[in-house]
N, C-alpha and C positions, 0 to 999 in steps of 0.2 A: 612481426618481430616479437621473441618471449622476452621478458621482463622478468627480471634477479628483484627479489622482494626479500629474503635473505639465505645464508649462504645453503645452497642446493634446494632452493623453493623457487621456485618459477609460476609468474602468470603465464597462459598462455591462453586465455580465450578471447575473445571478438569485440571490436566494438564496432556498431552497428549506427551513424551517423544519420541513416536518413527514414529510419522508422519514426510514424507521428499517431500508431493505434497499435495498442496492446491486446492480447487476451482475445484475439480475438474480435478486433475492431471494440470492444471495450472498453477500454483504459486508454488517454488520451498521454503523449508521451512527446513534449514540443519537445524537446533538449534531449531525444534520440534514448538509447540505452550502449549497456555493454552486458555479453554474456559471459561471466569471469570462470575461469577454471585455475586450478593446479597443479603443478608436477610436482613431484616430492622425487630430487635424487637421495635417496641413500642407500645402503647395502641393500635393501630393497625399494623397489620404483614404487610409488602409489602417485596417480591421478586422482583429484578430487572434482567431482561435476565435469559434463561436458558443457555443449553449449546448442542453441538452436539450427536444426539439420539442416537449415536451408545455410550455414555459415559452416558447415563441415572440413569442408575443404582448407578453408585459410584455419579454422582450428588445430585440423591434420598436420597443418607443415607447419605450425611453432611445436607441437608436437615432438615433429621429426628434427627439429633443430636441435634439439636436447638431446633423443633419445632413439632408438629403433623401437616402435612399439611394440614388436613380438616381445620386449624384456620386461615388460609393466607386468607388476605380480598382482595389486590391485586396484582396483577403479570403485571410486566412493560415492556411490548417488545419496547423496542428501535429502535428495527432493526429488521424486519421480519427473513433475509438470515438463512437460515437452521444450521452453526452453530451456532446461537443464540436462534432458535426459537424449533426446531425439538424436544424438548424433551419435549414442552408444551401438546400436549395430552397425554402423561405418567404422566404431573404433573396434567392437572386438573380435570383427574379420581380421584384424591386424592381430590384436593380444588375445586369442582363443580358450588361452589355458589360464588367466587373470584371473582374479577371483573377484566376483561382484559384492561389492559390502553394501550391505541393506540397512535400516530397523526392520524391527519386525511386520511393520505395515509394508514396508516398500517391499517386503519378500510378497505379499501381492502383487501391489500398484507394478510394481515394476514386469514382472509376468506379464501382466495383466496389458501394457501399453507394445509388448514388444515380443511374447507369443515366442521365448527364445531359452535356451533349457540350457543356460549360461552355469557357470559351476558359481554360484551363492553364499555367502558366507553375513550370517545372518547377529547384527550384532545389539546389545543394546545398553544403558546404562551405566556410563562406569566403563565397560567393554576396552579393551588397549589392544593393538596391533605393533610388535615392536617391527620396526623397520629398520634398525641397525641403532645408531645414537640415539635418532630420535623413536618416539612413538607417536599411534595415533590412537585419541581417546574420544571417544563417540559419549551422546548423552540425546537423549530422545527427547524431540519438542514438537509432541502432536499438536496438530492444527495450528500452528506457525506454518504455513496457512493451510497444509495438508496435513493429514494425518500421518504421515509418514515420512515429515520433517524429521533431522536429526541435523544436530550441530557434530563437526568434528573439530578436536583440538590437536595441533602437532607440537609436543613436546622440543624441549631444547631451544627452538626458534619461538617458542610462544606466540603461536599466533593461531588465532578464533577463528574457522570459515562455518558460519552459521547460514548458509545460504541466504534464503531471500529475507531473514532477520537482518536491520542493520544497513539493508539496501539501498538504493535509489536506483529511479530510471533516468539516466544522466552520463550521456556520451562526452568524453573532456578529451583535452593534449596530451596530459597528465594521470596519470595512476593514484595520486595517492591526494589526502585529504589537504594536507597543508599545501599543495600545489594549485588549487583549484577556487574560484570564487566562492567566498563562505556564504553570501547568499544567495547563488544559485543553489548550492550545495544543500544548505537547509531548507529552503523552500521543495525541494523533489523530494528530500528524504520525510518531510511532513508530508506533502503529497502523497507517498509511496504509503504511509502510513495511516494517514485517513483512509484513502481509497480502497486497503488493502488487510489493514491489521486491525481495524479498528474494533470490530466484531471480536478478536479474541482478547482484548485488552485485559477481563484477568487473568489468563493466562498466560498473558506476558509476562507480569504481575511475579506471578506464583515460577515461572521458567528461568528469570531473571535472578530471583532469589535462590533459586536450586545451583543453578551457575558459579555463583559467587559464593555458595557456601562450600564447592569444591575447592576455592582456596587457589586457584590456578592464573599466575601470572600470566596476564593479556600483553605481549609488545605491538599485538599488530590485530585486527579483525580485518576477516578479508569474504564481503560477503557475496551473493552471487551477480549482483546488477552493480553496477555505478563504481566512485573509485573507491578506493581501500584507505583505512582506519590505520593508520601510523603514527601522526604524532596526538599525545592525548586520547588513545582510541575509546578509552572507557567514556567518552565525552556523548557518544550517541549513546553507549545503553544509559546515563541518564537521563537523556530527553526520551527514551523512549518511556523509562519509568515515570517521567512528567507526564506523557501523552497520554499515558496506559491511564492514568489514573482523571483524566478526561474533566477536569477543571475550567471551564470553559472562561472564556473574559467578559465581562458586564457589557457585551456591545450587544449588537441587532446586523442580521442578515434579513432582507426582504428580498424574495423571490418571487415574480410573476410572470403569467403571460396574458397575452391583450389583443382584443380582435379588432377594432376602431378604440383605441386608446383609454376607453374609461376603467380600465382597470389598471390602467401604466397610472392615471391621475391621481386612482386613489393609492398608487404606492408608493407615488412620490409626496403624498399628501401625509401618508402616515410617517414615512421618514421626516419628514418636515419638525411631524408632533414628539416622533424621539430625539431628535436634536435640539429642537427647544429647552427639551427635560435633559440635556446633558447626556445624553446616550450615543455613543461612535454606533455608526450604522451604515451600511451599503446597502444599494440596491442595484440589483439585477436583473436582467431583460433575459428568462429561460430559454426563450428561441433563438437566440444569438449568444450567448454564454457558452461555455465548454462545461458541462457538466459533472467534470473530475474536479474542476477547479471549484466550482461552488461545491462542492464534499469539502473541499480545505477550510472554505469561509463558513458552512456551517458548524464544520468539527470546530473549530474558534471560538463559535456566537453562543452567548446564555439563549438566548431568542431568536426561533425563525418563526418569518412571518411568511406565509406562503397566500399566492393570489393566483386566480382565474377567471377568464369568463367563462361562464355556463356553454358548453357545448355538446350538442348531442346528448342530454341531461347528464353532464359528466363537465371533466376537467378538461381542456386543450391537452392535445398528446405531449407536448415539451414538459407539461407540468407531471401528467404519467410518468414520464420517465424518471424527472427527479424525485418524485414521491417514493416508489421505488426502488431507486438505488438509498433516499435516505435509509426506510424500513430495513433494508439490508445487512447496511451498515449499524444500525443496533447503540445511534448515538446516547451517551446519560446524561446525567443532570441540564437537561436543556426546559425551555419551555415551549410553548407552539401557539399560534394565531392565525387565522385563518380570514381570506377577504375575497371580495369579488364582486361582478358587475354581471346582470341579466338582462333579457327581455322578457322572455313573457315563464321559464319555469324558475332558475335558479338554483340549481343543486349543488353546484362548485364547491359552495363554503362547506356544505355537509360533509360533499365526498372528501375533501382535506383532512375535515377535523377526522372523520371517522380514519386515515392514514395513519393522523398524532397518536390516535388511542391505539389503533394496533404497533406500534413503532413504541408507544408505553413512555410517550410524551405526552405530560398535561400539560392542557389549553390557561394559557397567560388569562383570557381574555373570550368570554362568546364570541364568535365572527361574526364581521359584519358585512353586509350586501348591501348593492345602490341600484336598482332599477334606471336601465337605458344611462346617458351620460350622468356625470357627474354636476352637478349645480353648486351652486357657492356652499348652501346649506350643509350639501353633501361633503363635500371638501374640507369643511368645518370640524363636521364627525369623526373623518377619517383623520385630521390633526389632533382632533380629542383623544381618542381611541390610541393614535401615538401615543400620547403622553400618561396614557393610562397602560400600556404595556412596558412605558419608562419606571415607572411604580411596580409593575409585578417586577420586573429584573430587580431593584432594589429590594425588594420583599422579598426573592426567591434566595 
């Protein structure tokens, strides 16, 4: 069923209840998603985004609830990436003679994914499409997350469809923000935004301000995952301008993994030593954690403190991964520490720290190692060592 968002604007995309990996088995996504699209009735029809082609079908027929698709003059990709995009050759066997509205990246990207000699209309900046009362006003926001993001704004009804800016992966009953739990609701859209935006944060920065300096009343932001920004909508591009600017909280994240237990000891030995010094701190078991979720709790933490045992003169694979997706993500003002447990080489703590310096986090603190279990002495250290990384956070 399509959904009146306001008069002659219509949702009509998908929502998808039982997906629990994104991207590609990448992106972990418990609370499901939605693939949002728009119809725009007026003197002229415009579609904005479709949605993921394996959802075509139920896309088509809210579609056809509205409209005969042979009458859609244009269809607006925001965003190439295949949930957004993939259902466009199912749509414009229908609407042939539509005109595809790009930026000027997606005048590749978009070729580029669907190899289809579609008639183009290539817009950028400023650019307006009048469609009868209302218009439609495009503003280019590369690498939000692609290059060839563009926000579009529909005049008269004011309202923002900034695709995957503004998002969440977050399937509900409800369409819109005031209907739905406020802390599930913030917890995806930080989620969405660690795992996802984090890397472009001044560019948010610097997109956010371009935005608002057009001076253009917001009644609604309608972006492309999760529900829609109605009442108070300017409420998330604040937090996004909080997040953007990557302020972390004087706590402690401890990450590790443990092959017989003496590196689980010494990390619950070191959280010991930061809670002593007054420092909020978690710790986490890497092999059994979800890996998106501790991106949440690092993007949070001044201080991560990361643990291994020595294996194969390296890190356990669980720690690889999170090493990895941190480096990725491109976190700032953090600090980093490094720990771990051997027998007979020991390389763990190095290969860590050498991650913190490429990722262009400085080390709180040397790392330290404990050969075979941990002994009371040793459990000592590692509570010392806490409360000495409880001091670099205050100093940092």
């Amino acid at each position: 069923m399509s959904i009146e968002l306001a008069k002659g604007v219509y949702w009509v995309g998908v929502t998808d209840w039982g997906i629990r990996r994104f991207h590609g088995f990448e992106l972990s996504v418990h609370r499901g998603t939605t693939y949002n699209s728009y119809l725009i009735k007026d003197e002229k029809i415009a579609l904005v985004d479709t949605v993921w082609s394996p959802h075509s079908e139920e896309f088509l027929a809210r579609v056809r609830e509205l409209v005969d698709p042979a009458k859609i003059d244009y269809v607006v990709v925001n965003h190439s990436e295949p949930d957004h995009s993939s259902s466009l050759p199912a749509l414009m066997k229908l609407c042939p003679n539509a005109q595809v509205v790009v930026s000027k990246n997606g005048a590749s990207s978009v070729p580029g994914h669907f190899h289809e000699k579609w008639n183009f209309h290539v817009v950028k900046t400023g650019d307006r499409i009048k469609l009868g009362k209302n218009e439609l006003i495009f503003v280019e926001a590369p690498m939000l997350h692609w290059p060839d993001s563009m926000f579009s704004y529909l005049t008269g009804e004011q309202i923002l469809m900034p695709n995957d800016a503004f998002g969440q992966h977050y399937a509900t009953a409800f369409l819109f923000n005031d209907l739905v739990n406020q802390d599930e609701l913030f917890e995806e859209a930080l989620k969405y935004y660690a795992n996802i935006l984090t890397p472009y944060s001044d560019k948010i920065l610097k997109k956010i301000d371009d935005v608002l300096a057009l001076n253009l009343p917001v009644k609604m932001i309608a972006p492309s995952h999760g529900v829609i920004w109605r009442k108070d909508p300017l409420q998330i591009v604040a937090k996004y301008q909080e997040w953007a600017r990557q302020k972390p909280a004087p706590s402690a994240v401890i990450v590790y993994d443990t092959m017989w237990n003496s590196t689980e000891r010494m990390a619950k030995a070191i959280a010991e030593g930061l809670i002593e010094a007054g420092i909020d701190s978690k710790v986490f078991h890497a092999a059994a954690a979800d890996s998106n979720d501790l991106m949440v709790e690092i993007f949070k933490s001044k201080l991560v403190v990361l643990g291994s045992s020595t294996h194969n003169n390296g890190i356990l694979p669980s720690m690889a991964k999170i090493l990895e997706e941190m480096r990725g993500l491109r976190f700032k003002n953090k600090i980093g520490a490094a720990f771990g447990s051997y027998g007979w080489s020991g390389e763990s703590v190095k290969e860590i720290e050498e991650v913190f310096q490429r990722a262009a986090i400085p080390l709180a603190r040397p790392g330290i190692k404990v050969k075979w279990h941990p002994g009371e002495e040793d459990l000592k250290l590692c509570r010392a060592y806490g409360r000495e990384l409880a001091a670099s956070i205050r100093a940092s």
